[in-house]
C-alpha positions, 0 to 999 in steps of 0.5 A: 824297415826304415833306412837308418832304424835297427831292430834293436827296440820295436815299440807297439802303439795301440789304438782302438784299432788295433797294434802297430809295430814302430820300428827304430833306435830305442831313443828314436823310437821312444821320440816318435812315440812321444811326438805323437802322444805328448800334450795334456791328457785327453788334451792338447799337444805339446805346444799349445799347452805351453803357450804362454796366454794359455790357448786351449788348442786340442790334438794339434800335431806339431812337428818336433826335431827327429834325433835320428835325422836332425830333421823334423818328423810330423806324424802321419794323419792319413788313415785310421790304423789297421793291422799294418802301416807302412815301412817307417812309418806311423798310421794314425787316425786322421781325427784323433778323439781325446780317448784315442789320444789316451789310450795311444799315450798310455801304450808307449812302453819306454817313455822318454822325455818330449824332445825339444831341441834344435830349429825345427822345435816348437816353442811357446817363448816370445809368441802369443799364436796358438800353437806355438811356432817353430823357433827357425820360424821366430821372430826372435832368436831362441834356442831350445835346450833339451832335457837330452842335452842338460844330461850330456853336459854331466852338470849336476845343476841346471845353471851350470848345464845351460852354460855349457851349452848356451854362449850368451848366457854365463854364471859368475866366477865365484861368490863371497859371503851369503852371496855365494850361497844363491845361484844366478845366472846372466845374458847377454852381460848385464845383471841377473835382474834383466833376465825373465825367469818363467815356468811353464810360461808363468813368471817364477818368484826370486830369491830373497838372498840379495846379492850384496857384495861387490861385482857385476851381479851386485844388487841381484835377487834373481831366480834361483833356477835350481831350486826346481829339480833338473829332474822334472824339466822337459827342455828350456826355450830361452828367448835373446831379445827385450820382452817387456812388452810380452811379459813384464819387468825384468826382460830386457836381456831376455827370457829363460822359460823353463818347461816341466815334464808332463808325461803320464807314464813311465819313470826315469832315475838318473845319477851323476857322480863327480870329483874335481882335478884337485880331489876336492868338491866331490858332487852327487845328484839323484834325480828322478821323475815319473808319471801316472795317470789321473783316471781317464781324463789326466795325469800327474807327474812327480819328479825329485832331485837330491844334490850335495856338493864338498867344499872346494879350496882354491886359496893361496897361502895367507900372506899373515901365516904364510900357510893355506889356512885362509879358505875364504876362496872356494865352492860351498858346502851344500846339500839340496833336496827339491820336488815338483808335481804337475797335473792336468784333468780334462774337466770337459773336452775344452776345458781342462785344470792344471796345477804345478808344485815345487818345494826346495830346501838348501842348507850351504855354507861357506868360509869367511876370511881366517881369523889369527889366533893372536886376534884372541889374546885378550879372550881367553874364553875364545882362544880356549876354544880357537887354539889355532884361530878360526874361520866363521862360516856363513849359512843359509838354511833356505827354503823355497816353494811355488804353487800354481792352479789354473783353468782353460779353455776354448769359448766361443772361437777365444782361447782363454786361461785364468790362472793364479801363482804363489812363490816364496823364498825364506832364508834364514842367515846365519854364522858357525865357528864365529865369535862376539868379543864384546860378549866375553869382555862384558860377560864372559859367555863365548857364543859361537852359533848366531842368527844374523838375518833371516829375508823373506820374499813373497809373489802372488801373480793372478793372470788372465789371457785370452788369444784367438785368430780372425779372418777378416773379408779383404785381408787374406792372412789370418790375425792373431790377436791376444791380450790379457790382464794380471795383478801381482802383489810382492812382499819382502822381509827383513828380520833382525838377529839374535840378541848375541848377534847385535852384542857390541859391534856384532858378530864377527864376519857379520853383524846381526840386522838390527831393528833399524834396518829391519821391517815388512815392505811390499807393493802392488802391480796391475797390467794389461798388454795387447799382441796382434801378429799377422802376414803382410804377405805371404812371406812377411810377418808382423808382431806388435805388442804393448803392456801397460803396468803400474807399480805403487811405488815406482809409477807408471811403465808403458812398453812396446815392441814390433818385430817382423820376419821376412821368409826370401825363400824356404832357406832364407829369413831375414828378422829385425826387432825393436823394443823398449823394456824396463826392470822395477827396482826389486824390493831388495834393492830399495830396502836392505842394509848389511854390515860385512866385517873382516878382520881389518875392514868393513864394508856397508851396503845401506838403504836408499832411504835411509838416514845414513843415505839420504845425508850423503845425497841419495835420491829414490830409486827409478826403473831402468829403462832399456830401448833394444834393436836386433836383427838377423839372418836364418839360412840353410846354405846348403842342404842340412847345414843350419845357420843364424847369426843375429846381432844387437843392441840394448840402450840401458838407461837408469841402471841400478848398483851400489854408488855413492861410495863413501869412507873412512869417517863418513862411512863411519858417520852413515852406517852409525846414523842406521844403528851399526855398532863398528868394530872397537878398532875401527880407529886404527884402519886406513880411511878405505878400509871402510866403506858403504854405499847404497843402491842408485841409478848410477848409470847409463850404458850401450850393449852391443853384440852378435850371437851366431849359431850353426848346425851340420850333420854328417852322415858316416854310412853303416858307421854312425853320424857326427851331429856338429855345432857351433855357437858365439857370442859377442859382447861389448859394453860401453859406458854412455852415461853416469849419474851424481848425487845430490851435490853433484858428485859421480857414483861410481869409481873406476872399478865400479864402472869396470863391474858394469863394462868389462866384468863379463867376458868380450865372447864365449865360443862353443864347438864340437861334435858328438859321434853316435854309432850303435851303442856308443856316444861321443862327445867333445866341445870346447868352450872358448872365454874371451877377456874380462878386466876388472880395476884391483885394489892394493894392498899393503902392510904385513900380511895385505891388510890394509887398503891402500886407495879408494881412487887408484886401482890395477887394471887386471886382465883375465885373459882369454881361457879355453876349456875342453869337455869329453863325454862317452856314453854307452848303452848296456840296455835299451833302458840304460846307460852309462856315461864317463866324462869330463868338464874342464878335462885339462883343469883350466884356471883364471888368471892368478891376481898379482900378490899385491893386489889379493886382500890377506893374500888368499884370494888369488882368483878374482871372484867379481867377474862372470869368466872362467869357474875357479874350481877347475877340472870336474870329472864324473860318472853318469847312469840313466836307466828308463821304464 
């Protein structure tokens, strides 16, 4: 038996041939077999399946990482399989016919999900070869993440498991108003929107939900990444570098791909419980998956999550009542079930159909600033109802689905994929525990129930991608060459409120969307690219690529990039990269209005084009347009010791947020010319109480940064191991450049500017180690946040009421946090385990905002930074049983 294996699992391989005993750690031996038998049914292996311009590659074995060793394990192909193999190791056919290939993988008696972590990993994320290349190997810095590690973090949703594990990547403090009701995530500190989102290497639609309140993710319609259950995801590639060139609109931070199980056999459930220090936010999530085959020649694979969340409650004490009644700082409410189906038929042995399903419901709600009970002294209707006063809540009812179908194939020596995606994203906006005033003064009804907005957002891509290698007479190398062509049509939604919602000046919290500001918009998108990669000489390789887009509203984009790699010895890489990249104003961007209503101001977020803008000097929107230079070092200095650091810098040109602030009067005056009816005491409010702006390109700013990682494990004898790791960002932006409107004046304020420059934290360090020994697993990382500084508004009057300035403002250091996370898991079965853990275990803070500067007083964490989470400790119980 092998060195290091146990006797504790022993699972049988069957071929044609006969049954060969693999012997090993039951994880282990599971990996083992799922490297060997992993890719489409009767099909392809795991990489090339993946690869984004669909190459048809069939029975390629690639070498995954070994979780046992940390090393990569490539499966023997020496000798058809008798009776008997050799100690350790795996006999297989040394030419695997698809029918063998089918009935090795149905064979497996305790499937796991296909491994995929770590630098000898094959990824599919920022390369066009067919086969896929390992990422130590890319020319780009990617990480893997596998479904293993997403479980280990005991985060009961993928964004926020991803942040646990990846520094360059964070999710924001906190979220006010229907804001907070969509998920978003961030790299490298800059907005959501310049962040490619992909499934299966085709691009996932975005949210409808428009992220419009003030911070760092201000204007974001990104992808939500957990409306696709944690359950059916295999690992996820996330790619640090600009990729326009490769994928389009929207990589210039870089690009998370995000791949789905497609295993025909076998079923896992996993249940994660959990409660914060505060005894607050109690979380539960149900996932499950499974596979099955499709006759001979497929598979299907089913997975479902189900996930509820508590409210949290994190507000300090009004500063009107003097008591914690305000509950407008905290975690939503919300309940989210969510399923995925993919499949694959081999029509013949070089063509095979696949198809991907996801459909997602979330119904969220979050509280929205107290309203006093003195507020309804003239309403009797109302203070019948609202005693004590009230708080509105804001909800979503969400429902979010994508279906993709394609074909591929290998023809004459190309590969080739035709496929088409559908994605579409409705939420329906609306207010509980709320009230309209003016309807009870005019008609004596008192609603309570309104539908304020309802968005729409729609994407259908149509892709067609070929690729194949040449060898040419004189140049010794093989040549990748691979192109494609795709046309993409989106549309987006904005419908009105209900007639009780539009009453007078709306609905309290929100006003309902009025016909003005409501209508159907959309645009077409045409593109071609190009990407031919190849070695100059045997250790330099070369990748250059080029796109072509045009847009029906914006013009025309042209982007490309060329990245190199140079191999010194086999523990020592160089790689450098240079590109330009951009991101289309979203539909959203262009065209949505809101009115948010407190209850001593008001804040509008208008149209570029719409006439309240365009009389204060707003201009059409452009693309941001980005130029990024990286480069970086891959080395092994010693023996097991895995290290890269890479540093960066992207030049943002163009970069698209609210500005043109106006107020008082002219606020007034431009939120009246787009049908918003204001509250009746509007008059008696300080000039910056009330506020609008819309969408422009404000700025121009310079990202500079530096991402190391590092691995090492350490062998401990018959004990166990250690496997360590260690990873940081650095980051820093810096304001190079800022737009004016039409008559010449900056759109952006000081604090405007501290949302694009300082929001995000200066670094995020993760480090630790996990300890396996026989049935036992430990884990301890501690996640270090560096500095964010945000520029605070004051407040005075009784009670923090009023605003006092739109020009001067605090500045306000959130000061570096650490956080340490503990997990212990045991194996009670071969086929289950449980885990106890912690995240945040000491119940880590931001810093408190000073009591002048918290509007109502209740806000004593500053939610418009993407630092430290305000809930604090989360400790949970976890169980993974597999069949």
């Amino acid at each position: 038996m092998r060195k290091g294996f146990s006797s504790e699992t022993i699972i049988r391989v069957r071929s044609a041939q006969g049954r060969v005993p693999v012997c090993g750690r039951g994880f282990s031996s599971a990996l083992l077999a799922a490297t060997l038998l992993s890719g489409f049914a009767g099909g392809e292996a795991f990489a090339a399946e993946e690869q984004p311009s669909g190459k048809a590659v069939k029975h390629t074995a690639q070498a995954v990482p070994h979780k046992t060793t940390g090393q990569a394990v490539r499966p023997a192909a020496v000798h058809p399989v008798s009776g008997t193999a050799a100690p350790g190791t795996t006999a297989a056919p040394a030419t695997l016919t698809p029918q063998q290939v089918r009935t090795l993988r149905g064979s497996v008696a305790a499937p796991g999900p296909v491994a995929a972590e770590g630098e000898e990993s094959v990824i599919v994320t920022g390369t066009r070869e067919t086969g896929g290349r390992k990422a130590r190997e890319s020319l780009s810095p990617i990480d893997v993440v596998s479904a293993k590690q997403l479980n280990q973090t005991g985060q009961p949703n993928l964004r926020e498991a991803l942040a646990q594990l990846l520094p360059s990547l964070t999710m924001p403090t906190g979220g006010f108003d229907s804001g907070a009701l969509t998920d978003s995530i961030s790299l490298r500190g800059l907005n959501p929107n310049e962040t490619l989102v992909l499934v299966d290497g085709k691009r996932r639609h975005t949210t409808a939900n428009i992220y419009a309140d003030p911070g760092p993710q201000q204007g974001s319609t990104a992808v939500d990444i957990d409306m696709i259950p944690m359950a059916a995801i295999d690992h996820v590639e996330v790619l640090r570098d600009g990729a326009s060139a490769q994928y389009g609109s929207d990589a210039v931070a870089g690009v998370v791909n995000i791949i789905l199980k497609k295993q025909d056999h076998g079923f896992h459930a996993e249940s994660i419980s959990g409660i914060t220090a505060a005894k607050d936010g109690f979380q539960q999530g149900v996932y499950l998956d499974g596979g099955a085959q499709l006759g001979s020649r497929g598979f299907v694979h089913v997975s479902g999550d189900f996930y509820h969340t508590d409210h949290t409650f994190r507000s300090a004490p009004d500063a009107r009542t003097g008591q914690k009644n305000n509950y407008v700082l905290g975690q939503p409410e919300q309940t989210r079930e969510s399923v995925a189906i993919k499949a694959g038929y081999d029509l013949t042995d070089s063509i095979q159909l696949y198809g991907t399903g996801t459909y997602a419901h979330r119904h969220a709600e979050s509280y929205q600033n107290y309203r006093l009970a003195s507020s309804l002294a003239s309403y009797p209707g109302y203070a019948a109802i609202y005693p004590n006063g009230y708080s509105p809540l804001e909800t979503i009812e969400e429902n979010d689905f994508e279906l993709t179908a394609g074909v591929k194939g290998k023809l004459a020596g190309w590969n080739w994929d035709l496929s088409t995606v559908y994605g579409r994203d409705f939420d329906n906006i609306g207010l509980t525990n709320s009230a309209n005033l003016a309807i009870e003064k005019d008609t004596g009804r008192t609603p309570t129930n309104f539908d304020v907005q309802g968005f729409n957002n729609s994407q259908w891509s149509n892709n067609f991608d070929l690729s194949r290698k040449f060898k040419f007479s004189g140049w010794p190398h093989e040549i990748n060459v691979a192109g494609g062509a795709s046309y993409r049509y989106e549309s987006y939604s904005i419908g009105t409120g209900d007639a009780d919602s539009l009453y007078g000046s709306g609905s309290d919290a929100m006003a309902g969307t009025n016909p003005g500001n409501a209508g159907n918009f959309s645009r077409d998108v045409v593109a071609g690219y190009i990407d031919v990669s190849t070695h100059l000489t045997r250790h330099w390789q070369l990748d250059l690529a080029g796109r072509y887009e045009h847009y029906t509203d914006v013009g025309d984009t042209e982007t490309g990039k060329v990245s190199t790699r140079y191999e010194v010895s086999p523990r020592l890489a160089f790689r450098a990269t240079i590109s330009n990249g951009f991101h289309a104003p979203t539909l959203a961007q262009e065209h949505y209005s809101a009115l948010a209503i407190s209850p001593t101001a008001a804040r509008g977020l208008i149209a570029v084009n719409s006439p309240g803008a365009l009389a204060n000097g707003s201009s059409p929107l452009k693309p941001e347009r980005s130029t990024n230079v990286s480069g970086g070092i891959v080395m092994e200095p010693f023996r097991k010791l895995h290290v890269t650091v890479d540093v960066y810098q992207i030049n943002l040109r163009d970069q698209i947020m609210p500005g043109g602030q106006v107020y008082g009067a002219q606020a007034a005056s431009a939120l009246t010319m787009n049908g918003f009816s204001l509250p009746s005491d509007v008059n008696t409010w300080s000039a910056s109480s009330l506020s609008t702006h819309w969408f422009a390109n404000v700025a121009s700013t310079r990202t500079q940064g530096l991402d190391l990682t590092a691995t090492y494990p350490t062998q401990l004898g018959n004990i166990g191991r250690i496997d360590w790791d260690v990873a940081i960002n650095l980051n820093r932006t810096r304001l190079s450049h800022q737009g004016t409107d039409a008559q010449g004046n900056p759109l952006m304020n000081a604090q405007s500017i501290a949302y694009l420059t300082t929001a995000y934290p200066r670094s995020k360090m993760i480090f630790g180690g996990r300890f396996t020994s026989g049935k036992w697993t430990v884990g301890v990382h501690e996640i270090r946040y560096g500095q964010t500084t945000s520029q605070l508004t004051y407040y005075g009057g009784v009670g923090n009421t009023s605003s006092l300035s739109s020009t001067n403002f605090l500045q306000f250091h959130n000061t570096p946090k650490f956080i340490t996370n503990l997990e212990v898991t045991y194996r009670v079965h071969p086929r289950l385990a449980l885990t106890l853990g912690g995240n945040n275990l000491f119940d880590a803070r931001p810093s408190r905002v000073p009591d002048n500067n918290r509007y109502l007083g209740a806000p004593q964490y500053y939610m418009s930074t993407s630092q430290l989470g305000m809930n604090g400790g989360f400790y949970y119980l976890r169980g993974d049983i597999n069949f």
